[in-house]
N, C-alpha and C positions, 0 to 999 in steps of 0.2 A: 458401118455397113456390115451384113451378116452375108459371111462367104463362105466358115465352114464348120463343122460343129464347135471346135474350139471357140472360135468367134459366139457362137451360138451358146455356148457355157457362160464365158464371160460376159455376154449383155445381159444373161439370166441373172446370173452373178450379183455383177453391176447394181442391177435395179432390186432384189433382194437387201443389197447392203444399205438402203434406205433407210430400214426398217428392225433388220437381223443383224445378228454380231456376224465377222466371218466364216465361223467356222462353222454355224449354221448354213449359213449364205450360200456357201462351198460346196457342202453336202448336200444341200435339196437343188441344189442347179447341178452339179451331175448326176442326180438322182433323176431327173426330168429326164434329161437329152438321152440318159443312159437308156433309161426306161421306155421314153416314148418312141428312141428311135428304136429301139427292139434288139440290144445293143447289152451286154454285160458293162461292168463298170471297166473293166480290163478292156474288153473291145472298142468302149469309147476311146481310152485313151490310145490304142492302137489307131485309131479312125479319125483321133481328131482335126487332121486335115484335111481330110474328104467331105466333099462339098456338101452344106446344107441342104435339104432341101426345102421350098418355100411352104410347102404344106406342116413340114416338122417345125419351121419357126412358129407357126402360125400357132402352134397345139400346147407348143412350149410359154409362148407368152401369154397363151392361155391362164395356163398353169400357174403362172409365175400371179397371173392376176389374184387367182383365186388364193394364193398362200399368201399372197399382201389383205386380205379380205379377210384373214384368219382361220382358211379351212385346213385340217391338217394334212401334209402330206399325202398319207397312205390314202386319204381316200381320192386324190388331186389324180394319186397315180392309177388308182383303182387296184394294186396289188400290194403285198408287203410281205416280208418272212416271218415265220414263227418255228421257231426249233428246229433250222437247217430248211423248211419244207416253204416254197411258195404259196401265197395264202390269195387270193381274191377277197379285195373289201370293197366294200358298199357302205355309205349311212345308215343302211338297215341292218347293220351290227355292229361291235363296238370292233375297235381296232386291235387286233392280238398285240400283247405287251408282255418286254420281258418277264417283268412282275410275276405273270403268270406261269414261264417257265418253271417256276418252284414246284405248281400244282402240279405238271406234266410229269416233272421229273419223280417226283414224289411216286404218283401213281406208277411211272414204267418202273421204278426201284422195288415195290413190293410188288409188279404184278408178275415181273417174273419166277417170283415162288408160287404161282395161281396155278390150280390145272392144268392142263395139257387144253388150250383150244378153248380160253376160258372167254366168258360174255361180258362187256363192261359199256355202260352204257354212260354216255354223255348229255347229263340234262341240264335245261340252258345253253345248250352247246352252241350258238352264236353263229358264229363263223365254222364251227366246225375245227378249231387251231388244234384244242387240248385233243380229242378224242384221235385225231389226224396224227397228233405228234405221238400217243401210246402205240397207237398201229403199225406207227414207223421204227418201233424199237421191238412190239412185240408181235412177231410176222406167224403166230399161229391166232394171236386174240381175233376175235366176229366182234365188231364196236355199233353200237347204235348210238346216232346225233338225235337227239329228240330237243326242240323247241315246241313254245306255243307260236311263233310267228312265223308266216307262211313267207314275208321274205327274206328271214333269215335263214330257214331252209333251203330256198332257193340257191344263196351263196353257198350253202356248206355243200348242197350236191356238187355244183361248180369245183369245190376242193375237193371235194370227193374224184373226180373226173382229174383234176388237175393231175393229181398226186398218183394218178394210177392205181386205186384200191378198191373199185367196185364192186371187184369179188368178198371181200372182205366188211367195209363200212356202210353202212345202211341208213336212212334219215325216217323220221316219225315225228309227227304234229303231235304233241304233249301238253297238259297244261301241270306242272311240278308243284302248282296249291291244290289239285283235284287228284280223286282217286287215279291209279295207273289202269290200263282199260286191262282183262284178261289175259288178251294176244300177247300182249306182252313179256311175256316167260319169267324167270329168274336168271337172276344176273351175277358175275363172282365181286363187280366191282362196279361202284357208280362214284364216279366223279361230276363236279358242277364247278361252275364259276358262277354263284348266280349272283341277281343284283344285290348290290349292298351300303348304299351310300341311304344316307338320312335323313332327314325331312330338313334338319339343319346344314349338312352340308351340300343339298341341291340346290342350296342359295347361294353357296358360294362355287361353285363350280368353276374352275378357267374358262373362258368365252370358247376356247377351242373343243372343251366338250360339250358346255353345254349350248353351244347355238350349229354342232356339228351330230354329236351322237346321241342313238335311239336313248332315250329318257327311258323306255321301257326296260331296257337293259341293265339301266342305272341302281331305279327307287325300287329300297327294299322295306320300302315301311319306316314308321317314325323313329324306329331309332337303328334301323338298318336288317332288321335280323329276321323278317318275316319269312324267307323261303328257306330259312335255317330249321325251323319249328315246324313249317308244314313237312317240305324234304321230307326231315328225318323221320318225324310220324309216319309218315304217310307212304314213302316209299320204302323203306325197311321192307315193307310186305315181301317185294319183289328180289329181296338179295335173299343168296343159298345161306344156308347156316353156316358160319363162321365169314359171311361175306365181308368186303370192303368198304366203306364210306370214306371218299375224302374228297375234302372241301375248298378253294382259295377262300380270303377273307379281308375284308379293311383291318386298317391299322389299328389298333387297339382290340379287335372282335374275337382275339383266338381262345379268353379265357369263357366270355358269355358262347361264341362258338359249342366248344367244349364241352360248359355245362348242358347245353340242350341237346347233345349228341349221350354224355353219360343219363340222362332224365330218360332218354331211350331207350337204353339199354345196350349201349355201345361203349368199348373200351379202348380211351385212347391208346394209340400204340406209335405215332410220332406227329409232333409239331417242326414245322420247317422254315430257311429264311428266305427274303428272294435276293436278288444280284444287289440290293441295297442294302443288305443287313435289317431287314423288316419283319417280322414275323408275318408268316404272308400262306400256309396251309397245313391241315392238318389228316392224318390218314386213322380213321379208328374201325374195330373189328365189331360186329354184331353178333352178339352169341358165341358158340360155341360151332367148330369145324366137324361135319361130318365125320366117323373114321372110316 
């Protein structure tokens, strides 16, 4: 019988170790209680004698359902962290991952040698994680999230809202294979994380991506690399002279990456790894810098 949240961890627990090793098990049942009771992880364990209540079992064994059914956490919980910062997720975007931290890191490392008050814009920007995570190291940049999907917009205004930065971060309906419309200005730095897996490997996908996350987010053409050619053609228009381009990428992609960034007329100026030892983004310059 469930009396109080520790009780309520441990049934979580329990019925998770079905399925998970423990130390999975461990982690997504205080991640629930912690979560759903509105509860830091420090405060559950402060709290966890104090009485359940029957509506929070009720949401928890919810929960617990759906991560035995193979949906990933973050989105069970509907939030997760990305570079220190609360993120809202939804199925209509992929789930911020460390991985990507490299790309983040990458861009705040050279963007603080950028102008005073510089524009960088985030396309593909999903969630909103990367461009959210620059803002939060560089407290003079103006960042635009630009998507083609009206509900992943949705979410990134949300982190927009979340994070406190409305003055600052802005959102726009983009399509990243089509011209960029006028309104849109020049920019000192465009970052992406866009899709990039391959006709070959969206057959193999984990069941946890692929019967959870937007597939539009994913497929980047037959062999991964299609919004890497459009991007950089295409949007080059919109960077200042000597502006920024950088990129995350799959596993193997950072040398074809590369080559279609130099075919542009961009010079690499760093490749980067992620928390795995992966080769995983690269930052290169377009032209030459104003003086």
């Amino acid at each position: 019988m469930v009396n109080t949240l520790g009780d309520l961890y441990l049934q979580a627990r329990d019925r998770l170790l079905e399925t998970e090793n423990g130390e999975y098990a461990g982690m997504a049942a205080r991640e629930l209680v912690s979560t759903l009771s509105g509860r830091s992880q420090e405060q559950f364990l402060m709290d966890r004698n104090r009485e359940a209540p029957e509506e929070l079992c009720l949401r928890v064994s919810e929960g617990v359902e759906r991560l035995l059914a193979g949906e990933p956490l973050p989105y069970v919980l509907g939030e997760w962290t990305f570079y220190g910062l609360p993120m809202v997720v939804s199925p209509d975007v992929l789930i911020p991952r460390d991985d990507t931290c490299a790309l983040a890191e990458l861009a705040i490392h050279h963007g603080l040698f950028l102008d005073p008050a510089p524009r960088i814009l985030d396309l593909c920007c999903g969630s909103g994680c990367i461009g959210l995570a620059i803002a939060s190291r560089l407290k003079d940049a103006r960042v635009t999230l630009a998507d083609l999907s009206r509900e992943a917009l949705a979410v990134a205004k949300k982190n927009i809202l979340l994070n406190h930065m409305g003055g600052r971060v802005s959102c726009v309906q983009l399509d990243a294979r089509k011209a960029p419309p006028a309104f849109l200005g020049r920019f000192d730095m465009i970052v992406s994380n866009p899709p990039y897996v391959t006709a070959a490997e969206m057959e193999q996908l984990p069941r946890s991506v692929a019967d959870f996350e937007p597939h539009m987010a994913l497929f980047g053409g037959e062999d991964g690399l299609d919004f890497y050619r459009d991007i950089t053609s295409i949007y080059r228009s919109v960077l200042k002279p000597g502006g920024l381009m950088c990129y995350e990428f799959g596993m193997g992609q950072g040398d074809a990456v590369c080559a279609i960034l130099e075919e542009n007329g961009f010079t690499i100026l760093e490749r980067t790894l992620d928390y795995n030892e992966r080769e995983r983004a690269v930052l290169a310059r377009y032209g030459r810098k104003e003086q």
